[in-house]
TIVEX-792175 format. One record per residue: residue number from 0; x, y, z of N, C-alpha, C in turn; residue in one letter. Coordinates in Angstrom, 2 decimals, always signed. Each point is the difference from the previous one (the first is absolute). Example, Ala and Ser with C-alpha at 12.3 -4.5 7.8 and 13.67 -1.06 7.14 Angstrom:
! residues 2
nr/nc1/nc2/nc3/cac1/cac2/cac3/cc1/cc2/cc3/rest
0/+13.19/-5.69/+7.80/-0.89/+1.19/+0.00/+0.90/+1.20/+0.00/A
1/-0.35/+1.05/-0.72/+0.82/+1.19/+0.06/-0.77/+1.09/+0.73/S
END
This chain:
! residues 136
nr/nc1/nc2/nc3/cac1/cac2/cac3/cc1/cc2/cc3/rest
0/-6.56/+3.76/+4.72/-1.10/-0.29/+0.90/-0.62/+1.31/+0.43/X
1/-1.03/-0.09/+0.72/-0.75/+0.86/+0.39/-0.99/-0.30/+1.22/X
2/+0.19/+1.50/+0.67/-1.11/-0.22/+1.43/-1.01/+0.84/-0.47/X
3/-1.40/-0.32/+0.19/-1.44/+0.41/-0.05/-0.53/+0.08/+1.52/X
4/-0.02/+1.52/-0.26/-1.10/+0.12/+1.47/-1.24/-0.17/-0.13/X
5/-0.63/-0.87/+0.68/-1.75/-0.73/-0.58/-0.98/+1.02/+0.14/X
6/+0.30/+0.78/+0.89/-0.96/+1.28/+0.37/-0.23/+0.71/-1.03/X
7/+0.95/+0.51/-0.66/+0.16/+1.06/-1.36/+0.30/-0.84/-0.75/X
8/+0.72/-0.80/-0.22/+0.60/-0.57/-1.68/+1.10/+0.55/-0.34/X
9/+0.71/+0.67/+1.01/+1.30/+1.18/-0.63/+1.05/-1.30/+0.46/X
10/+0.49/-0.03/-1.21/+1.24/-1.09/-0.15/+1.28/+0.80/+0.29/X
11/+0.74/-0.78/+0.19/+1.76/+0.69/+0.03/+0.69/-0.68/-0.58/X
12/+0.78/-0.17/-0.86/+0.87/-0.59/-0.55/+1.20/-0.25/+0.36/X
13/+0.72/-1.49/+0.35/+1.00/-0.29/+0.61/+0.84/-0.96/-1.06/X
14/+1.55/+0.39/+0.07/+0.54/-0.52/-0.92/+0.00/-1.60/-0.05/X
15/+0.49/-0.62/-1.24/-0.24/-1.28/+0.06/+1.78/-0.85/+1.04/X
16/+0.61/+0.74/+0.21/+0.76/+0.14/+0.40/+0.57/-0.05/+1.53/X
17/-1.58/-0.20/+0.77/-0.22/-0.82/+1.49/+0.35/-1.37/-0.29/X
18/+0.45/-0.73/+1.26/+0.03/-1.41/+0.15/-0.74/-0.39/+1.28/X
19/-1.04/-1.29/+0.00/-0.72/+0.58/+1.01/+1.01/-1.78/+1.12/X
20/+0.56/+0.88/+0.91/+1.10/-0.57/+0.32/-0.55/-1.01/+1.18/X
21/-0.99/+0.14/+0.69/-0.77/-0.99/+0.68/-0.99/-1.05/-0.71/X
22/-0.02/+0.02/-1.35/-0.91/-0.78/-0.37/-0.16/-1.75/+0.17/X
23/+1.28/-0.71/+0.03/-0.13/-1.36/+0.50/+0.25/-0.27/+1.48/X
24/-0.02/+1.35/+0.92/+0.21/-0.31/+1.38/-0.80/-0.47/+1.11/X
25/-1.40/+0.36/-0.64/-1.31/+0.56/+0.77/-0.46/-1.92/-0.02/X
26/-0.45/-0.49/+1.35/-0.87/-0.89/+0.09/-1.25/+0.06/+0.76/X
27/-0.73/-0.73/-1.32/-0.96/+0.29/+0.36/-1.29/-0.76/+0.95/X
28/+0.91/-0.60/+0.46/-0.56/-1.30/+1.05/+0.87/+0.35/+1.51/X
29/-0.98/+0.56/+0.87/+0.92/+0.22/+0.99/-1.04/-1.36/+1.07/X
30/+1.80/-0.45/+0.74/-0.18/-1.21/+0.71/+0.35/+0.35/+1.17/X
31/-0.37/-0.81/+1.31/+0.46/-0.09/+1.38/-0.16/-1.44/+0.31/X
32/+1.51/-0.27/+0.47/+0.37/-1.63/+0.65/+0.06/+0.27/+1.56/X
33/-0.78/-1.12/+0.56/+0.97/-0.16/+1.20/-0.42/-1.44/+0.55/X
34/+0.95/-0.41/+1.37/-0.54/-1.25/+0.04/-0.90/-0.40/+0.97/X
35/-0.83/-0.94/+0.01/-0.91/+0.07/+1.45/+0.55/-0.63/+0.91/X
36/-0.43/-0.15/+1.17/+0.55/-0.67/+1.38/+0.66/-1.41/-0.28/X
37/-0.79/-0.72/-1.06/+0.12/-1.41/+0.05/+1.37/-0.01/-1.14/X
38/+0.25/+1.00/-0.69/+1.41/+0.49/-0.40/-0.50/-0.15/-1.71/X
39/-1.52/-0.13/-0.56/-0.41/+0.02/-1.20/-0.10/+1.66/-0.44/X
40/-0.05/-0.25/-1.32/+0.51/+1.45/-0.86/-0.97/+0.43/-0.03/X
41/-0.68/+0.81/+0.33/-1.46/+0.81/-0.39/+0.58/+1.55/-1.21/X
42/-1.12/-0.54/-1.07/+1.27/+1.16/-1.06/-1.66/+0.72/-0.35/X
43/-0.27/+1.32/+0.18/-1.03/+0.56/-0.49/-0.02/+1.45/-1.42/X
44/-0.37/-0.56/-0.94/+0.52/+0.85/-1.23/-1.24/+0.82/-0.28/X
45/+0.46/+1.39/-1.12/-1.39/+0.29/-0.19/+0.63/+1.18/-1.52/X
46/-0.67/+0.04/-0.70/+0.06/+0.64/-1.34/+0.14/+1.82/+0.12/X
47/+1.06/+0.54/-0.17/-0.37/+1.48/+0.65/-0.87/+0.54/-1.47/X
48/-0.99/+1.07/+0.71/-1.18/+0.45/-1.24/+0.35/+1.10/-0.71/X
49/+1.53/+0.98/+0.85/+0.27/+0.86/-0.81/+1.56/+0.72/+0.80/X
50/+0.74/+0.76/-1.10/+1.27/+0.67/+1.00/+1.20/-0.28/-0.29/X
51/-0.32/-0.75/-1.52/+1.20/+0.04/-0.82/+0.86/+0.83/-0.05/X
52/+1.40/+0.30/+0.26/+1.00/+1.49/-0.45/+0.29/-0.17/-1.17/X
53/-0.09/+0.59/-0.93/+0.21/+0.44/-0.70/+1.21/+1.19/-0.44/X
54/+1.42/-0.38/+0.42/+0.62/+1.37/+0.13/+0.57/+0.35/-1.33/X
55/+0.04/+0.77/-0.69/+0.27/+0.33/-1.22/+1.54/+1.03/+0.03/X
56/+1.42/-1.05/-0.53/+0.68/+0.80/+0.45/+1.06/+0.15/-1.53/X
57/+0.69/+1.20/-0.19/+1.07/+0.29/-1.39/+0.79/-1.64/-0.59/X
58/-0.45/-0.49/-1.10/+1.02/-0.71/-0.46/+1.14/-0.28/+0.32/X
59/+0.34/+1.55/-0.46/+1.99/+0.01/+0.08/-0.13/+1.57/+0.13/X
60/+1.33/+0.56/+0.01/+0.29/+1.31/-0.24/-0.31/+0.78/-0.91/X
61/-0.51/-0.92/-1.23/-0.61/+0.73/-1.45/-1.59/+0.11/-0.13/X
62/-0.61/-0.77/+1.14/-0.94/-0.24/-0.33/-1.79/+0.17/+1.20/X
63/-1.30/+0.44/+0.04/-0.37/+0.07/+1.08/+0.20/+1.18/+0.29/X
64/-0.26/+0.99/-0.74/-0.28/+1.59/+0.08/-1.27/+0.33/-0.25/X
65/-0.12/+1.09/+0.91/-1.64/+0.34/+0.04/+0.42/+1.68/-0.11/X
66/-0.56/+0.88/-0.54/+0.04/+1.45/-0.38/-0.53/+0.53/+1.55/X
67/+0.46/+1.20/+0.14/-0.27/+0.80/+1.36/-1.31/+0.06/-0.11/X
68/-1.52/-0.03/-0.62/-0.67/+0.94/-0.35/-1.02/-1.57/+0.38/X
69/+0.66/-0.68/+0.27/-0.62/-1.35/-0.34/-0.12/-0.69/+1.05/X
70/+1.49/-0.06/+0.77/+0.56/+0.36/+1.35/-0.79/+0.68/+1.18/X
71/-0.31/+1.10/-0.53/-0.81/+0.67/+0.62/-1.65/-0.24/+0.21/X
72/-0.42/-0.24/-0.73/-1.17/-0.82/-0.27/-0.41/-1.23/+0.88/X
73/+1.46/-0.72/-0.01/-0.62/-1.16/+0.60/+0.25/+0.46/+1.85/X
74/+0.53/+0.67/+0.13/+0.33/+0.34/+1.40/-1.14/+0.16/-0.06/X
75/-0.98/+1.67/-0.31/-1.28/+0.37/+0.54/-0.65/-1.60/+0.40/X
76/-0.24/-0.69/-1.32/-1.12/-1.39/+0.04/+0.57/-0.74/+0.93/X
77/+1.17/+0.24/+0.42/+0.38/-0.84/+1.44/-0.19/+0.62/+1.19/X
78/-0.82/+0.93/+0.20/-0.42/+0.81/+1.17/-1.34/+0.03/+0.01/X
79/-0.27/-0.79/-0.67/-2.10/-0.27/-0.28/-0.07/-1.14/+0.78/X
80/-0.60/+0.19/+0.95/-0.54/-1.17/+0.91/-0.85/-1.15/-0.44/X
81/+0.02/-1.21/-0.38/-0.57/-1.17/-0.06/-0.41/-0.11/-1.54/X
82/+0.66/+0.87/-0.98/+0.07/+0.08/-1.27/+0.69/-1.27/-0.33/X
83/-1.34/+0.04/-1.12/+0.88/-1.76/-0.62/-0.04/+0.53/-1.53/X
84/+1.20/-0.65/-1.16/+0.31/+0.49/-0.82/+0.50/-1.67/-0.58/X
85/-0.21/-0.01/-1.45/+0.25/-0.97/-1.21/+1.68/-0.03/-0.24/X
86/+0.54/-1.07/-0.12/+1.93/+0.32/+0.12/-0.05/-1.08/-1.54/X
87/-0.06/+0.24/-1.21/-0.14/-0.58/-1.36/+1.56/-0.15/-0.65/X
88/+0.13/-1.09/+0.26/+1.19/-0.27/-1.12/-0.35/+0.05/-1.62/X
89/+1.07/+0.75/-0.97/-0.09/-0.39/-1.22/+1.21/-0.52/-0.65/X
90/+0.66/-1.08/+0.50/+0.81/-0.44/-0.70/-0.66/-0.27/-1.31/X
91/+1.33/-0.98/-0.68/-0.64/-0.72/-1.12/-0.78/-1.01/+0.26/X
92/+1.04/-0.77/+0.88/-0.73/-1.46/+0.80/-0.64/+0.28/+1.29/X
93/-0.27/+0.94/+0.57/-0.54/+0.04/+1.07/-0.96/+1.16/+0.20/X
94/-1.32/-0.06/+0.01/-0.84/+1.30/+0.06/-0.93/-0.54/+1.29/X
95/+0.18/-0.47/+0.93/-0.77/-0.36/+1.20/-0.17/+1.62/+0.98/X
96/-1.04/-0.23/+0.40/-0.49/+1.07/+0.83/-0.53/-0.36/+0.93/X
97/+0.32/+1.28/+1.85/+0.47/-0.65/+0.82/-1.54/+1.45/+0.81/X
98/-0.63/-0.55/+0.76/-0.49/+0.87/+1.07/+0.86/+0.53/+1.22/X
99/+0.06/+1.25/+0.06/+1.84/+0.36/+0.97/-0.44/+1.16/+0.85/X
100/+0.43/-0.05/+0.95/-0.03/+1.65/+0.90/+1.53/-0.08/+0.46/X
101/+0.03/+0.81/+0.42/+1.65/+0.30/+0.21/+0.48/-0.41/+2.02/X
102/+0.98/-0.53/-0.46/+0.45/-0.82/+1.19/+0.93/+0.91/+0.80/X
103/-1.18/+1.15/+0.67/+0.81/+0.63/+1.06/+0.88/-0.23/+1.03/X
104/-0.14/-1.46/+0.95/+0.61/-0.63/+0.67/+1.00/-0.73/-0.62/X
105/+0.61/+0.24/-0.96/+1.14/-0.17/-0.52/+0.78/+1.10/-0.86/X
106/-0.57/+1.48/+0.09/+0.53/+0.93/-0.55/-0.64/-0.23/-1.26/X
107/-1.08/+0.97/-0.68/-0.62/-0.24/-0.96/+0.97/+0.42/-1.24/X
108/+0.40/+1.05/+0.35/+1.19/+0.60/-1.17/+1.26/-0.18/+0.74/X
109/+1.33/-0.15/-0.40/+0.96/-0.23/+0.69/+1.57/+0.61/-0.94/X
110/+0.77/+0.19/+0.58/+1.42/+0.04/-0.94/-0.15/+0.80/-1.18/X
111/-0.84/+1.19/+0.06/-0.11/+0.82/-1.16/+1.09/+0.73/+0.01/X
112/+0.72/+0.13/-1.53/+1.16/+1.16/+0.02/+0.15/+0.13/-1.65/X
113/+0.41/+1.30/-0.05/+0.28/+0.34/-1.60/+0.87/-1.20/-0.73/X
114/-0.48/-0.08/-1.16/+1.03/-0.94/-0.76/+1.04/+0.69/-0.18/X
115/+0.64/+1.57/+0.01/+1.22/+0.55/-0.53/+0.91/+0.33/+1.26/X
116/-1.02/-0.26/+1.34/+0.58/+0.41/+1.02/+0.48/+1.33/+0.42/X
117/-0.90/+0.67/-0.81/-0.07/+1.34/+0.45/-1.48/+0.44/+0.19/X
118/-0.08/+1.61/-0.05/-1.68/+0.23/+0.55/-0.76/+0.30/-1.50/X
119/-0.92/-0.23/+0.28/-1.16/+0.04/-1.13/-0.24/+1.64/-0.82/X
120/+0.26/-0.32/-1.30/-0.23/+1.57/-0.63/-1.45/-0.07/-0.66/X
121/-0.90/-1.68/+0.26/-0.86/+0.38/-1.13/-0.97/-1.16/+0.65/X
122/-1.33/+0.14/-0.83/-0.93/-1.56/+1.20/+0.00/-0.93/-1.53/X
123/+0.62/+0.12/-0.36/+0.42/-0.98/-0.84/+1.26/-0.74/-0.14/X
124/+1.27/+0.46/+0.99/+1.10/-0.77/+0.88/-0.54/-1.34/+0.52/X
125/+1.09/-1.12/-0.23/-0.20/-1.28/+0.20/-0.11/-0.34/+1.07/X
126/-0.57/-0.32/+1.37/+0.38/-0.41/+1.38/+0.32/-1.88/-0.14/X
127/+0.93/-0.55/+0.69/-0.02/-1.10/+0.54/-0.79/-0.20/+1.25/X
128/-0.96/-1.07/+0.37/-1.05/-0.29/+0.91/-0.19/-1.40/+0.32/X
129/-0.59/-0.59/+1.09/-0.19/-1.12/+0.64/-1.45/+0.09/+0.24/X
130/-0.92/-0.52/-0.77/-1.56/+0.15/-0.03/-0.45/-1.29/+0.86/X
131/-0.79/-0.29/+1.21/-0.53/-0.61/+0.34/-1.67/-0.32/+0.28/X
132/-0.13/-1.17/-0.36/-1.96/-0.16/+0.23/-0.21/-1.16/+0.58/X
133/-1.33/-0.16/+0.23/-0.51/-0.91/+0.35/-0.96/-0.77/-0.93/X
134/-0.74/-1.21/+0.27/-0.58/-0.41/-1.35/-1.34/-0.11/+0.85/X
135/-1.02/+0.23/-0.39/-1.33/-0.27/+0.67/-0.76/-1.09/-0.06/X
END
């Protein structure tokens, strides 16, 4: 997969190797019940228009590595204010593409640490990461 910043077009490349671990959690019909005096249910629903999470997190231990250099990259684009950016799956079976800015109020980057568990000799060292967005 891959994130596209819409401003420039400068893509980043993210392994296929995310699982996007909120994906059947999110509803998208938010409701409020309560009852009225006469003790009837008044239930008022409404379609939310955007604010999907999207959190994109490592498979397993083998898998869901992003290079320091890449890492780094997406930090800066997560310090761009009201930047919205393209989040493109390329599976085999799945190439859907998602309108995303990054979900600061939930820690936009999270749980970054070397895959060898030591310190970085190169920006091409593997980091493990917890990528979060929003969907627009």
């Amino acid at each position: 997969m891959k994130l596209i910043r819409v401003a420039t077009s400068e893509a980043v490349q993210i392994e296929n190797g995310f699982f996007w671990s909120d994906e059947f959690d999110y509803k998208p019909i938010e409701q409020k019940q309560q009852f009225a005096i006469d003790g009837s249910l008044i239930i008022q629903e409404g379609k939310k228009k955007a604010g999907r999470p999207i959190t994109l997190v490592p498979a397993n231990e083998g898998m869901g590595w992003i290079k320091r250099r890449e890492l780094s990259k997406l930090q800066d684009w997560s310090a761009l204010q009201d930047e919205q950016f393209t989040l493109e799956f390329d599976y085999p079976h799945d190439n859907r593409r998602f309108n995303v800015m990054f979900n600061h109020q939930e820690g936009a980057i999270s749980n970054p640490k070397t895959v060898k568990d030591i310190p970085t000799v190169s920006e091409d060292d593997y980091y493990s990461a917890t990528l979060k967005f929003l969907e627009l």
